[in-house]
C-alpha positions as CSV (number, residue, x, y, z in Angstrom):
1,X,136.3,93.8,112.6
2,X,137.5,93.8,109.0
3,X,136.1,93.0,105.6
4,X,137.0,93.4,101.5
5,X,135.4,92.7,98.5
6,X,136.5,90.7,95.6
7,X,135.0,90.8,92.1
8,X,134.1,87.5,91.1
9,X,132.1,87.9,87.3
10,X,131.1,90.6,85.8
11,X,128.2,91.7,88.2
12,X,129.2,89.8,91.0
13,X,131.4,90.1,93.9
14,X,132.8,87.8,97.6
15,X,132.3,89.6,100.7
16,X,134.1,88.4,102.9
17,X,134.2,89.5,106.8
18,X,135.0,88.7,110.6
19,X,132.4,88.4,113.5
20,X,133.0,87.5,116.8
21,X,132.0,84.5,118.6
22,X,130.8,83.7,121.9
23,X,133.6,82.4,122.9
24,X,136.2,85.3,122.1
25,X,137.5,83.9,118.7
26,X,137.1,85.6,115.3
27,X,135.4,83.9,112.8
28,X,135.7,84.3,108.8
29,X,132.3,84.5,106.7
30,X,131.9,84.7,102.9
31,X,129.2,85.9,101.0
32,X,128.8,85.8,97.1
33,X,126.5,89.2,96.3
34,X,125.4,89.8,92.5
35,X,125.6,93.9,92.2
36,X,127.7,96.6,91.0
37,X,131.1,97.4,93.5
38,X,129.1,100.4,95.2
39,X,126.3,97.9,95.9
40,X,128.4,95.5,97.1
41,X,130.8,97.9,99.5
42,X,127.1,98.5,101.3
43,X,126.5,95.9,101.7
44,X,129.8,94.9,103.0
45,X,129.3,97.9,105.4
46,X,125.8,96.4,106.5
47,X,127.3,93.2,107.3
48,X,129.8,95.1,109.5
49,X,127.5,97.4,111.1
50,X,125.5,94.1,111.5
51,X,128.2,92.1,113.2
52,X,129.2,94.9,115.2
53,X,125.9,95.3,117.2
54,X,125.7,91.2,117.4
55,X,122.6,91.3,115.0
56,X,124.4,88.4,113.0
57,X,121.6,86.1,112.6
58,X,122.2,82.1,111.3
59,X,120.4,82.1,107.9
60,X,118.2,79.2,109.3
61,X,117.5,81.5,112.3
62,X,116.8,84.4,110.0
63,X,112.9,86.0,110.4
64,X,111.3,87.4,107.4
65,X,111.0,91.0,109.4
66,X,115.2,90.6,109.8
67,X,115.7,89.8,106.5
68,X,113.1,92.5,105.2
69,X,113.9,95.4,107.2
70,X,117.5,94.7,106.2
71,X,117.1,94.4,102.3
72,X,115.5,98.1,102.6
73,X,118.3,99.7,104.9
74,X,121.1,98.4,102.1
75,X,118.8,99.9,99.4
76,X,119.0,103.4,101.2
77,X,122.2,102.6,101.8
78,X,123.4,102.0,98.5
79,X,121.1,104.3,96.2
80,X,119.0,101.9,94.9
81,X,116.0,103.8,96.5
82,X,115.7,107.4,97.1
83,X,114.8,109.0,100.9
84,X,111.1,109.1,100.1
85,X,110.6,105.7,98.7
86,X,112.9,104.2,100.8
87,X,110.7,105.8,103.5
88,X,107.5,104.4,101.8
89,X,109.2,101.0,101.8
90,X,109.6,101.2,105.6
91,X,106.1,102.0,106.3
92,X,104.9,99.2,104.7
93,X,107.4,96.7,106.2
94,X,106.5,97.9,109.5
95,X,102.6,98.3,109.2
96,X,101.6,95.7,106.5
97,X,104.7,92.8,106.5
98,X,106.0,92.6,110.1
99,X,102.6,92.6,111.8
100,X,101.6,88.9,110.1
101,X,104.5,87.5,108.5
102,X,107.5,88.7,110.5
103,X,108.0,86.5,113.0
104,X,108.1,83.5,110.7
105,X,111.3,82.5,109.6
106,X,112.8,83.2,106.2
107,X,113.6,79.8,105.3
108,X,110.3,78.5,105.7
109,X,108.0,81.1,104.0
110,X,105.4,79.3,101.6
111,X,103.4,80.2,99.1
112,X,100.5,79.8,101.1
113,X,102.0,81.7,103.8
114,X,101.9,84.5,101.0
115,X,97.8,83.9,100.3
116,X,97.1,84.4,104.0
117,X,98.8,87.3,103.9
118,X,97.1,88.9,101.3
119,X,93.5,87.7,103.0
120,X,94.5,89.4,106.1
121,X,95.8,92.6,104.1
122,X,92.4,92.5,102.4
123,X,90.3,92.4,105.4
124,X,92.0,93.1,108.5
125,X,95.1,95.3,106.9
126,X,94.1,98.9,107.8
127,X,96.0,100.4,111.0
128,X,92.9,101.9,112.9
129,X,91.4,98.3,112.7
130,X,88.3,100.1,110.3
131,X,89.0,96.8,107.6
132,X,91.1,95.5,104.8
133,X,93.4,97.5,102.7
134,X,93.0,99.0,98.8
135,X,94.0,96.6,96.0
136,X,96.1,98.7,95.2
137,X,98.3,99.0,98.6
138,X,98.5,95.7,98.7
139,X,100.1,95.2,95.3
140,X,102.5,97.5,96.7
141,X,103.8,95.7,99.4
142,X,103.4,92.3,97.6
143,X,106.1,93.7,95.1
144,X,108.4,94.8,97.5
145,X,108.4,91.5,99.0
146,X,108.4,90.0,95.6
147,X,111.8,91.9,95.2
148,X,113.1,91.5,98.8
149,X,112.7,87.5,97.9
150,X,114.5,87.7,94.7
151,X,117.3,89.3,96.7
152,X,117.2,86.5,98.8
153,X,117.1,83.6,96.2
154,X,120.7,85.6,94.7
155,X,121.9,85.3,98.0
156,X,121.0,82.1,99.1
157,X,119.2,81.9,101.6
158,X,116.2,80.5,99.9
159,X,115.4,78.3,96.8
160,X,112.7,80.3,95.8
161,X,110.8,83.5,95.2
162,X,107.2,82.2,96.7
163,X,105.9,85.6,96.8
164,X,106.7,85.0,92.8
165,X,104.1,82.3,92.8
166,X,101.2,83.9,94.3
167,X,99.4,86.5,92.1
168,X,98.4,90.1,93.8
169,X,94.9,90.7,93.9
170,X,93.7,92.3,91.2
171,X,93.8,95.9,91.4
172,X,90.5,97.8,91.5
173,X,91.2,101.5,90.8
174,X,89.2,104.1,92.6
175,X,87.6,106.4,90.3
176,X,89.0,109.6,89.1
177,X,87.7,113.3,90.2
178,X,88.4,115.7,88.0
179,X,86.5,119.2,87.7
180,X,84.2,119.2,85.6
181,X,84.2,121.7,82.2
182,X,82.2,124.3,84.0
183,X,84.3,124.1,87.4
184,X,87.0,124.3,85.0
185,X,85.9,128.0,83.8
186,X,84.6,129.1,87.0
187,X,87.7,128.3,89.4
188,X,89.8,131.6,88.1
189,X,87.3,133.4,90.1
190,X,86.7,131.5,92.5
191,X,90.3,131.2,93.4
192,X,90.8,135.0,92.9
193,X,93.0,137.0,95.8
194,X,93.6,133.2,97.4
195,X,96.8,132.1,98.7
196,X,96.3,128.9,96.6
197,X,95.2,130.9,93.5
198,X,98.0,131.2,91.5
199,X,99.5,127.8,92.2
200,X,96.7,126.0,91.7
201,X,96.1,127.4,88.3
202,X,99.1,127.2,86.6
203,X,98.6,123.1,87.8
204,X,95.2,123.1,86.3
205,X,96.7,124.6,83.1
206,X,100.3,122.9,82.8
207,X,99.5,119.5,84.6
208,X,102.7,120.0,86.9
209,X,102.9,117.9,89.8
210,X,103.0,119.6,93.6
211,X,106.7,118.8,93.6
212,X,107.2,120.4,90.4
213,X,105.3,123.2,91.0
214,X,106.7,124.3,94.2
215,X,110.4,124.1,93.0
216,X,109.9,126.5,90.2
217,X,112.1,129.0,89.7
218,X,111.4,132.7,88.4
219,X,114.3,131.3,86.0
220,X,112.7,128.9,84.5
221,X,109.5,131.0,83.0
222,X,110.2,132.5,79.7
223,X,107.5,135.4,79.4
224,X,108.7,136.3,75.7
225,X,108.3,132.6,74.7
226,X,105.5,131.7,76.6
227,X,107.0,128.3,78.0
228,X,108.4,126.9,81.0
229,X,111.4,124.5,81.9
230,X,111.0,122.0,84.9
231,X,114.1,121.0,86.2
232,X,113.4,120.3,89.8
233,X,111.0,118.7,92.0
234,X,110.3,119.3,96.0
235,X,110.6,115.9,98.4
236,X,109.5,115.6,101.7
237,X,110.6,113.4,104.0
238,X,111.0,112.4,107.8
239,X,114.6,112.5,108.0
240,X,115.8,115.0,105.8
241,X,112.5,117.7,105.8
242,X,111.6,119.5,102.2
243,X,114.3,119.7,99.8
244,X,115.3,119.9,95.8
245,X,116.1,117.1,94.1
246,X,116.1,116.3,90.3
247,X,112.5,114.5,88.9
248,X,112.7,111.3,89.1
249,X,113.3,110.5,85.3
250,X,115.1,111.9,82.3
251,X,111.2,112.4,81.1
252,X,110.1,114.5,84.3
253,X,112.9,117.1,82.5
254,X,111.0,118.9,80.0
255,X,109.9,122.6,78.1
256,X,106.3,123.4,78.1
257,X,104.5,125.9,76.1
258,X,102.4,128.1,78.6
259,X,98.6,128.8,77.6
260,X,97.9,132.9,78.0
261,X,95.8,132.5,81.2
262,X,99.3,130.9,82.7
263,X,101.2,133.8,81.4
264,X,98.7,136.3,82.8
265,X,98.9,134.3,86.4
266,X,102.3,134.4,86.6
267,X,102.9,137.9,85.8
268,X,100.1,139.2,88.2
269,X,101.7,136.9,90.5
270,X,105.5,138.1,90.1
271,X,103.9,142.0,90.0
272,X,102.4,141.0,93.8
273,X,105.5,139.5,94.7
274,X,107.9,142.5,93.8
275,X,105.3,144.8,95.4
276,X,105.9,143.4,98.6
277,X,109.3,143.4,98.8
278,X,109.5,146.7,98.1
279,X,107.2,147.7,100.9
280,X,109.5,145.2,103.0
281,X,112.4,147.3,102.0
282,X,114.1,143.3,100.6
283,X,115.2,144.7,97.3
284,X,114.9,143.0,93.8
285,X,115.0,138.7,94.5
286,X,117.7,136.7,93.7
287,X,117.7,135.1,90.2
288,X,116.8,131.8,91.3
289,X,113.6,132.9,93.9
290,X,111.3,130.7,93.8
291,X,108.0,131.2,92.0
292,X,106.1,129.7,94.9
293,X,107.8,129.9,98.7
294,X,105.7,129.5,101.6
295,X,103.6,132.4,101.8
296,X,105.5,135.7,103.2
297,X,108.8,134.3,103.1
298,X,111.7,133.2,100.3
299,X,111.8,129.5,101.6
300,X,110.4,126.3,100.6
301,X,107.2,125.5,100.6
302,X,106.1,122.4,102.7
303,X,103.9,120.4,100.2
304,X,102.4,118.5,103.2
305,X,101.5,122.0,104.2
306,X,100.3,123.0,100.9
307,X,97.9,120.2,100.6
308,X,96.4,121.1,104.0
309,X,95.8,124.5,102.6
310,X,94.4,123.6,99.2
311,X,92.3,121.2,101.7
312,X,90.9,123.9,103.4
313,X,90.1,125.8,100.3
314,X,88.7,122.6,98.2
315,X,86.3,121.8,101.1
316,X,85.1,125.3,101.2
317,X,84.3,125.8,97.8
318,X,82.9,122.3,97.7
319,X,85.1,121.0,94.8
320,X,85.7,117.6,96.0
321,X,88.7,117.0,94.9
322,X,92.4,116.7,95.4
323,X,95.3,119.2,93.9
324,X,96.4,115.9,92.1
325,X,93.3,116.4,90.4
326,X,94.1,119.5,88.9
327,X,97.1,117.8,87.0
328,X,94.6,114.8,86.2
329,X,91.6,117.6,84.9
330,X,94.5,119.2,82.6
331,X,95.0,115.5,81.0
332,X,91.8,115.4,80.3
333,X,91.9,118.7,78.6
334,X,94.3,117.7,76.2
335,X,92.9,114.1,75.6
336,X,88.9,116.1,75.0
337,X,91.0,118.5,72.6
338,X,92.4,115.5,70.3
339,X,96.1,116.2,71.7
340,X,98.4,113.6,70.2
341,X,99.6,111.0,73.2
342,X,103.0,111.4,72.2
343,X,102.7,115.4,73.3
344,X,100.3,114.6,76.3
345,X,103.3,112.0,77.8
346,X,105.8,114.7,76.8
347,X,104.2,117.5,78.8
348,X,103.1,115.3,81.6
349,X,106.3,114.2,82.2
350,X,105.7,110.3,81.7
351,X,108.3,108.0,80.6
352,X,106.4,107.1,77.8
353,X,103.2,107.1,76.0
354,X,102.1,104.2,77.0
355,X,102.2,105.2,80.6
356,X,100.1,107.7,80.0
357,X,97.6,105.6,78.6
358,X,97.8,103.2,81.5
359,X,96.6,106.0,83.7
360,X,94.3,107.9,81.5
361,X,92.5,104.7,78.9
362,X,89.6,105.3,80.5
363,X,89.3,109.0,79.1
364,X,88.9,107.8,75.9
365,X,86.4,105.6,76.0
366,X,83.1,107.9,75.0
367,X,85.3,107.5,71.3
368,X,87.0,105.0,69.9
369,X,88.4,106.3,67.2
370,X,90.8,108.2,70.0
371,X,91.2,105.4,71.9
372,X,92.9,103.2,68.9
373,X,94.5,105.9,67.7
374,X,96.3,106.3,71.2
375,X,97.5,102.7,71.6
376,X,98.8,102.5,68.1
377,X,100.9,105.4,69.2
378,X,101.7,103.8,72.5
379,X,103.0,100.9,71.1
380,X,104.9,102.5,68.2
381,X,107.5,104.3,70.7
């Protein structure tokens, strides 16, 4: 089998490739695809791949579950999605699309097709058959196939996005833990000689993310200047395990000044470090060791592991609340202490101020004064 790609406009290319018939002949298919040329070679190489293992399916005959699972292998494929979202995106095909819509086919998906869904989602959705999923979950996977349709409208295969036409439920967010002011003061000691302890507070007092935290380098703490550089993040995934990759926006790349209680962390912490390995006989550590590897060895730390551990300890000290928190608490730290927004997003890592706000309005509210102030900033970028 054979295919090429010819560009058409300016973000828009003609597939055009062979499958075989039933009855022994080839046969010559075009396909207009609105991309850029790397898009459009995937999906080129789908079509292929597709023919190949006589999954070629009449667009008439085509099942939403085809159509979806398809969209998300040639955004994988392509780049378009990284491993872990692209993993995300397959969970939610499989466990909240396929199960009710996937048998029905493409071409005569309606809007109130879509409305079911989301009933069904919101009552019957959950995989141990307990109830309905979060508002929030099911915004999720109502976007994806919102985008998964538009795909399919540039295509052709349909006249319209319907999942376009049918709202979301409204999301109803789950409140917020965060440690209170006194758990706040008492955790350095209640963390002390912890596996967890040193991590966890340079979270509570930088707002890193896990992913962040566990891909710092010894490299990128400046003692003398009291700061710190995030370059890197950790992912974990199915297929490819825990690796380095960059954050996942220009933003997530930034310098933060360090707080003396990090400072004295992390020195106590490198001083432990270096003691061991000179009782292990391993000689001084590369220049780019890792500030946190899994305990007792130079590698990566798991963050699914990590989270099990700060589980453990959380539950036993009867915090009640999640490591995210710790980045959420330090927010709140800097919104209580009249922190300008603009600084907040910038040491947070958010795109912009105004995503900050979207997460953290409700912070504000006990003063309005703050709260106006922060949107007029918001809004200014």
């Amino acid at each position: 089998m054979k295919g090429h790609i010819r560009k058409r406009g300016r973000d828009s290319f003609e597939i055009k490739y062979d499958i075989d018939r039933s009855d022994g002949r080839r046969q010559t298919r075009y396909k207009s695809f609105r991309g850029s040329k790397r898009e459009s070679q995937a999906e080129l190489t789908r079509l292929l791949n597709q023919a190949q293992s006589g999954g070629h399916v009449d667009p008439h005959k085509l099942t939403v579950a085809e159509y979806v699972r398809a969209r998300v292998a040639h955004w994988r494929a392509a780049g378009i999605v990284g491993d872990k979202g692209g993993e995300r995106y397959e969970e939610l095909v499989e466990f909240q699309v396929v199960p009710f819509l996937g048998t029905k086919l493409l071409q005569k998906l309606r809007a109130m097709d879509i409305e079911a869904w989301h009933d069904y989602l919101r009552t019957k959705g959950r995989l141990d058959g307990t109830g309905g999923l979060s508002t929030r979950t099911i915004g999720h996977v109502h976007k994806l196939l919102k985008r998964v349709l538009r795909d399919a409208v540039q295509h052709g295969l349909v006249l319209k996005n319907v999942a376009g036409e049918v709202r979301a439920p409204k999301i109803v967010a789950a409140e917020m833990r965060i440690l209170t002011p006194e758990q706040v003061s008492a955790l350095p000691s209640m963390l002390a000689g912890r596996t967890v302890e040193a991590p966890a507070l340079t979270s509570l007092f930088t707002g890193l993310r896990r992913g962040e935290l566990l891909a710092l380098r010894w490299l990128d703490v400046d003692f003398d200047r009291k700061r710190m550089t995030i370059r890197r993040a950790l992912e974990q995934t199915v297929e490819f395990g825990t690796r380095v990759k960059e954050p996942k926006t220009k933003s997530g790349k930034r310098t933060i000044g360090l707080p003396d209680i990090v400072v004295e962390t992390l020195r106590e912490h490198r001083r432990q470090q270096l003691e061991m390995r000179l009782a292990l006989g391993l000689g001084k550590p590369s220049e780019d060791a890792l500030v946190f590897p899994a305990p007792g060895t130079e590698r990566l730390w798991s963050p699914d592991v990590f989270s099990g551990l700060w589980k453990d300890v959380e539950t036993e000290l009867g915090l009640g609340i999640s490591f995210h928190s710790l980045r959420h608490t330090h927010a709140s730290q800097l919104i209580a202490a009249d922190v300008p927004i603009t600084e907040i997003a910038h040491r947070l890592g958010h795109q912009s101020p105004s995503t900050t706000l979207s997460i953290y309005a409700h912070l504000f509210r006990k003063d309005d004064s703050k709260a106006a102030a922060a949107i007029n900033a918001a809004l200014s970028q």
